[in-house]
C-alpha positions in Angstrom: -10.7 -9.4 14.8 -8.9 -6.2 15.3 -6.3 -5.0 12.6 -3.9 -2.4 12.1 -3.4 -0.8 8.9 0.6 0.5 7.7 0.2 2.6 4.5 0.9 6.4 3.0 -1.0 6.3 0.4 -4.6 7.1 0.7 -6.2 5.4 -2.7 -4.5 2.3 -1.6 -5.5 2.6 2.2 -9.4 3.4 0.7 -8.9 0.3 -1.4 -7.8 -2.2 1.1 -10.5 -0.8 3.8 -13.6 -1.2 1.4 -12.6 -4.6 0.2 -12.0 -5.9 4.1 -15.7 -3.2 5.1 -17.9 -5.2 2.7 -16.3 -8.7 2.3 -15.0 -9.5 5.9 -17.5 -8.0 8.8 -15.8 -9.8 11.6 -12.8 -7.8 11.0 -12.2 -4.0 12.5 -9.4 -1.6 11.5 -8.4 0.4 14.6 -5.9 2.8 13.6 -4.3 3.7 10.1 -1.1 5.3 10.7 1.7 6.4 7.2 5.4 6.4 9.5 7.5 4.5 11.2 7.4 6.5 13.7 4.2 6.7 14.4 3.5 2.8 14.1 6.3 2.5 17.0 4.9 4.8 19.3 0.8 3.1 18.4 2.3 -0.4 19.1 4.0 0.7 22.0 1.6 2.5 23.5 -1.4 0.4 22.7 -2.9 -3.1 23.3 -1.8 -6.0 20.8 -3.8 -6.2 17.5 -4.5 -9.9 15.9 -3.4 -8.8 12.8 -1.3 -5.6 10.9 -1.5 -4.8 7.2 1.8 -3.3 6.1 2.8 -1.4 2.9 6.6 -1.7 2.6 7.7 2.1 1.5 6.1 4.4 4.3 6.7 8.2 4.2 9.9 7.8 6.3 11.5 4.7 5.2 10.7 0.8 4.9 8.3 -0.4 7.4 10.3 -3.8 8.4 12.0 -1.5 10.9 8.8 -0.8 13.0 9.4 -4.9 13.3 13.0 -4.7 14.8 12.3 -1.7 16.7 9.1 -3.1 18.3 8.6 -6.9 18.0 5.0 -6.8 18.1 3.3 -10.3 19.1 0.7 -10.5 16.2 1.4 -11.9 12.1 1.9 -9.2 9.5 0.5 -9.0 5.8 2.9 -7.1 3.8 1.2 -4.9 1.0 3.2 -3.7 -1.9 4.0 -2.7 -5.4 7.6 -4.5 -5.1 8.3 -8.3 -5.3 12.2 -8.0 -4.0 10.9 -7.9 -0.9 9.9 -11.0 -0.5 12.4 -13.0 2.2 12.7 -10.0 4.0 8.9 -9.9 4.6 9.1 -13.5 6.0 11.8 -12.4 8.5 9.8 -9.7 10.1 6.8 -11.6 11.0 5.3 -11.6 7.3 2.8 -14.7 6.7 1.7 -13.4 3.2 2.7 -10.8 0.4 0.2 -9.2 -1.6 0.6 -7.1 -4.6 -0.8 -3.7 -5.4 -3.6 -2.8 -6.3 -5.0 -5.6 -4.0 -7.8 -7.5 -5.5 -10.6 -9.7 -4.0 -9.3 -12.8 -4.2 -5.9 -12.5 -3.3 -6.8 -10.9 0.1 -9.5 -13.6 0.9 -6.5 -16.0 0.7 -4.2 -14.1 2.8 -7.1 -14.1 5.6 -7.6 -17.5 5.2 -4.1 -18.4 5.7 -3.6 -16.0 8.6 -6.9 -17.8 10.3 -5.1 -21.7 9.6 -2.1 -20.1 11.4 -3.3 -18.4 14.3 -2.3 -20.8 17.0 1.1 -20.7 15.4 1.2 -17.4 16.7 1.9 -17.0 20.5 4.1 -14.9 22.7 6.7 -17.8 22.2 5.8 -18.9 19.2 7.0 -18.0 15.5 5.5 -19.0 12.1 7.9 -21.7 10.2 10.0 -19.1 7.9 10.6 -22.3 5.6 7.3 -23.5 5.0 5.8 -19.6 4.4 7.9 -19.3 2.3 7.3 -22.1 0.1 3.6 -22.3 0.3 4.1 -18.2 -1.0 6.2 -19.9 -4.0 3.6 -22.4 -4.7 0.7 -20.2 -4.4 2.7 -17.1 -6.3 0.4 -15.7 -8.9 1.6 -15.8 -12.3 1.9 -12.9 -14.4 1.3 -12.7 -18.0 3.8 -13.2 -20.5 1.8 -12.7 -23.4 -1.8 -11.4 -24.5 -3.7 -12.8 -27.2 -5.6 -10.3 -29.5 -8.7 -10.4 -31.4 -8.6 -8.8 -34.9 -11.8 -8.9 -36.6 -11.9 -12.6 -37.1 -8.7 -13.3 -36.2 -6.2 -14.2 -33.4 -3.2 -12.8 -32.5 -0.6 -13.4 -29.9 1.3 -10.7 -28.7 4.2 -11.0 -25.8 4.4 -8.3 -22.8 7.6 -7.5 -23.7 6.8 -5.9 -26.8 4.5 -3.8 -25.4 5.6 -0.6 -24.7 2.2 0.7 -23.2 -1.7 0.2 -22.6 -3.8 3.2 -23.2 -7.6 4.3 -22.4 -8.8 6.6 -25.3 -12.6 7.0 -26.5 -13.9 4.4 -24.1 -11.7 1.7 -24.8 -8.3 0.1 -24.1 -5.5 0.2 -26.7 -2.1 -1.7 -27.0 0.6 0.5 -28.1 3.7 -1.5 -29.4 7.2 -1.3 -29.5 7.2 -1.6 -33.2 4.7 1.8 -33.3 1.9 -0.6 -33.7 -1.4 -0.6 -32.1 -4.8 -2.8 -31.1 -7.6 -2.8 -29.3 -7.9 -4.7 -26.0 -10.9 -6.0 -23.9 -9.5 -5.9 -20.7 -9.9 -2.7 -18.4 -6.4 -0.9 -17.5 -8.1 -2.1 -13.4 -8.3 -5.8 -14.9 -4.6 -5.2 -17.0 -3.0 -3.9 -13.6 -3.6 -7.1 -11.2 -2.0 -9.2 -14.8 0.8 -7.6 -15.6 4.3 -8.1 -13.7 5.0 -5.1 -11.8 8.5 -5.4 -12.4 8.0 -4.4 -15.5 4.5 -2.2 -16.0 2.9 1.2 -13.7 -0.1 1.8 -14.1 1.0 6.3 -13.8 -2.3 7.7 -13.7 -6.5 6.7 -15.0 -5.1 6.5 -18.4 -2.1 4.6 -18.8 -0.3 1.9 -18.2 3.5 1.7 -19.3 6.5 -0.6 -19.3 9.6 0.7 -18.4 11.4 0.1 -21.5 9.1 2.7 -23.2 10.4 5.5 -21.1 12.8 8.3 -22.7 12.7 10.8 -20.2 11.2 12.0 -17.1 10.6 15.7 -16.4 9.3 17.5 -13.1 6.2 19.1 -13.2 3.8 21.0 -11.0 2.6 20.2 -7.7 5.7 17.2 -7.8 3.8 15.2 -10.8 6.2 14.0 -13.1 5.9 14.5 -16.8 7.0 11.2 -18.9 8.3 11.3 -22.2 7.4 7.7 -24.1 8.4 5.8 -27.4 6.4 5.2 -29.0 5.4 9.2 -28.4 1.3 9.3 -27.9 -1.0 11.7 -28.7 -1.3 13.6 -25.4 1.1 14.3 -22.9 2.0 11.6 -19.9 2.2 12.6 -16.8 2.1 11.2 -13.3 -0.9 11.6 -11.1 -0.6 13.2 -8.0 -0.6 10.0 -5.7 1.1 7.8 -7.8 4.4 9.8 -8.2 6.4 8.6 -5.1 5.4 4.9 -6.1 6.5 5.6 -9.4 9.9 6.9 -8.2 10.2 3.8 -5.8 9.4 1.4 -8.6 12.0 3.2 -10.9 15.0 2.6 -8.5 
């Protein structure tokens, strides 16, 4: 099976092509292109694939006008850090909606799901929108809402919206609170980032994870990193890694 890979950023590109390298053999990823522009001259110009991966934000704009412009005869995948998306996935070919950072399991399902629709897909022939749409609603993946916290002997529940951010410090994960209060936590930040909703948490670099009502202010920095001013204030200055800054700007506005 031959697919066709939409993305600019490389860590999420790297991601997506080791998890379909060493789980799914059968499939090949022929081109990996970061524009609009040049994903309407590759479909133009080259044979049909069976199957295109798409991020949403591409370097020069949202990718569901490659879809208009070119009308390509194969299902797309739509992969994405933003869940207001959604409809408008479904009415440019999408037959699934994945969440970044992809994980295992979610992609296995998406594959699955484009291999029970493939004969749907023909040079005449268009997915139902409808029924997408509601097995997507059915088979949404719920986020967290709370966290439950183990003190010494004891148990506390906590909910995500009074947590202002997760950090990694001496080898372990810690809940910072909106109330200046902080715990340990057994989840990785990589296990915390498939949980939380995105709406509401970004993961800006190896050693945090923050919610958006923790942010004071934003500063530029070097090399287009942003620095990020938080409340609770931590120890160390917060700033944006170097790939993660434009998705951080897209998921602020």
């Amino acid at each position: 099976m031959k697919v066709l890979i939409l993305e600019d950023e490389a860590p999420a590109y790297r991601r997506l092509n080791k998890l379909l390298e060493e789980n799914h053999p059968d499939i090949e990823v022929i081109e990996v292109l970061d524009s609009i522009s040049e994903a309407c001259e590759w479909l133009e110009n080259n044979n049909p694939v069976h199957l295109i991966f798409s991020d949403i934000h591409l370097s020069d704009g949202l990718s569901f006008e490659i879809f208009e412009r070119t009308n390509p005869k194969c299902p797309v995948i739509f992969t994405t850090a933003f869940d207001q998306y959604m409809m408008e996935a479904f009415q440019n070919k999408g037959i699934d909606y994945l969440l970044k950072p992809i994980d295992l399991e979610a992609l296995n399902r998406s594959i699955a799901k484009y291999k029970e629709l493939q004969s749907d897909f023909s040079n005449t022939v268009e997915p139902n929108l409808k029924a997408l749409v509601q097995h997507l609603e059915l088979n949404k993946k719920a986020f967290k809402s709370r966290l439950l916290l183990k003190i010494g002997t004891k148990l506390k529940p906590i909910s995500a919206s009074e947590i202002a951010y997760f950090q990694f410090k001496e080898g372990s994960v810690e809940i910072v609170t909106i109330h200046h209060k902080s715990y340990p936590y057994e989840l990785s930040l990589d296990e915390l980032e498939t949980q939380l909703n995105p709406e509401d948490f970004f993961r800006v670099n190896r050693q945090f994870i923050i919610h958006i009502q923790s942010i004071q202010h934003i500063h530029s920095h070097f090399k287009g990193r942003l620095k990020i001013e938080l409340q609770p204030n931590p120890e160390i200055e917060v700033y944006t890694s170097r790939e993660r800054t434009k998705a951080f700007k897209n998921w602020l506005s």
